[in-house]
C-alpha positions, 0 to 999 in steps of 0.5 A: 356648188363647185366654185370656178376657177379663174386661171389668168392668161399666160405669156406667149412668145412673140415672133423673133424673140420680141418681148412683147407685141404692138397694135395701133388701132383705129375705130371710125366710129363717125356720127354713129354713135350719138345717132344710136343714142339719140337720133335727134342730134342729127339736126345738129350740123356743128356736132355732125360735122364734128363727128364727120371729120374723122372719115373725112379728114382724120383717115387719110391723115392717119393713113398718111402717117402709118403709110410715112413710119411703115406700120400696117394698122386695124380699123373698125369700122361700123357698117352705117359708116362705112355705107356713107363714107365708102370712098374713105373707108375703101382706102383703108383695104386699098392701102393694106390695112386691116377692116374689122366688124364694129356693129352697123351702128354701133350699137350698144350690145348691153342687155340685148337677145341673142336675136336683136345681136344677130341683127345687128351682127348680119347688118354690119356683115351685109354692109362691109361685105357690100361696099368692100367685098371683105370678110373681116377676121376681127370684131370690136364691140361697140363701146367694148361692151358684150354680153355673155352669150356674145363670144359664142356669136362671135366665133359663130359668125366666123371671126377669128378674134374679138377686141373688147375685154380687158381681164388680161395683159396678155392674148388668149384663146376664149373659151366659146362653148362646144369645144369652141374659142375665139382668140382674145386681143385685150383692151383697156381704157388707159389705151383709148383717146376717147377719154383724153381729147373727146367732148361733144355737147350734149353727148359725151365728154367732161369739157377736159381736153388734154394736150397731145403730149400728156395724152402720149406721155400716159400711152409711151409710159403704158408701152413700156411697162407692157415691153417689161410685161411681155404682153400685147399693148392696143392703143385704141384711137378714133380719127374725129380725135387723134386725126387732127393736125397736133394730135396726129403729129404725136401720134405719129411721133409715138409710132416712131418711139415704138418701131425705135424700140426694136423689141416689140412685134408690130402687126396688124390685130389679124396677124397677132391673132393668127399667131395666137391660134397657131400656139395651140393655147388651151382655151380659157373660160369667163364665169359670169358672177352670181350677185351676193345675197 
């Protein structure tokens, strides 16, 4: 049996000679994902508050601080969320922002059929397109997790690009099948607040909240470090966590370092993946391991 052959993503060159390329990001996760994992925790009106106050109070302050240091962002948005909080998500699109497709409750995708995805992936579709009237270029996988035939739906559906895997500094176009790809914008677990700010009883958490600054002390040093790779660095925020008063005021203040930087490109995941597809990149295959006997 030939074994595969793992070729590593290659640098790209950015737009006007930057070194490398910037993204903030947002998922407005809200309540769904403590309701697709146990429903019954609706009945908890403190901890649904809780998750309430990123579309709530989190987006427009967010919105307010990308509208004051002038960055164009990405939000993923799940269908369910978007249905019961369309004032809110409407502002994303009124205000130029990117809305791409993050589930309709966020569902984790681990071990489901080609078929169960599908459903989920139409239902999300329907409410996005219902309430905002956009096709959205982007996916995000709920928890970042995908299965293997998950890509092939991807590029299927029409997406120009997936946000969800984390093998690479660098952008990619992904391998599909059938002569197909989608353009790859990796992730990385460094880059997301989940694991410094969130604990929710009963759900997810340690109980250790870190302070803003230590939390943009580990992404700023990320930032620079990706400056020197030449790579895409997506810091990946939710508004229940990074949109509250001392957090947003950092978050803020790391915008501000980025565009002072002056040699990084920052865009919108859409317009860094549309430039990604128009380098013609030969696509690039993923090889599921076969356990060890």
């Amino acid at each position: 049996m030939t074994k595969p052959v793992f070729r590593p993503a290659e640098p790209v060159e950015w737009p006007g000679g930057k070194k490398a390329a910037v993204a903030f990001t947002f998922d407005v996760d809200a309540e769904s994902p403590l309701l697709v994992t146990n429903p019954k925790l609706a009945e908890r009106m403190a901890t649904i508050t809780h998750q309430a106050y990123g579309p709530m109070v989190g987006v427009p302050r967010i919105l307010d601080s990308l509208k004051a240091v002038g960055i164009t962002s990405s939000f993923y948005v799940p269908g369910y969320v978007a249905q019961r909080y369309p004032d809110q998500i409407r502002r994303i699109v009124d205000e130029g922002h990117e809305v791409g497709h993050h589930g309709y409750l966020h569902e984790p995708l681990a071990g489901l059929s080609e078929a169960e995805e599908r459903g989920h992936m139409e239902r999300g579709l329907d409410a996005l397109n219902t309430v905002l009237g956009v096709a959205p270029k982007g996916y995000r996988a709920p928890i970042w997790e995908m299965n293997w035939h998950t890509p092939r739906l991807i590029e299927e559906y029409g997406f120009l690009y997936d946000s969800s895997l984390m093998d690479s500094d660098h952008p990619y176009e992904l391998d599909c099948g059938g002569g197909k790809s989608v353009v790859e914008l990796p992730i990385n677990w460094i880059l997301d607040d989940w694991q410094q700010y969130c604990f929710v009883p009963d759900f997810s958490g340690t109980g250790l909240i870190e302070t803003p600054q230590k939390t943009i002390e580990l992404f700023q040093s990320e930032l620079d470090a990706m400056r020197e790779a030449g790579g895409l660095w997506v810091l990946t925020c939710h508004p229940f966590l990074s949109g509250r008063p001392g957090r947003a005021a950092a978050l803020q203040g790391l915008m501000r370092y980025a565009i002072e930087c002056g040699d990084v490109w920052i865009a919108p995941m859409h317009e860094i993946a549309s430039h990604v597809r128009s380098l013609s990149l030969s696509p690039r295959g993923l090889c599921q391991p076969t356990p060890a006997v």
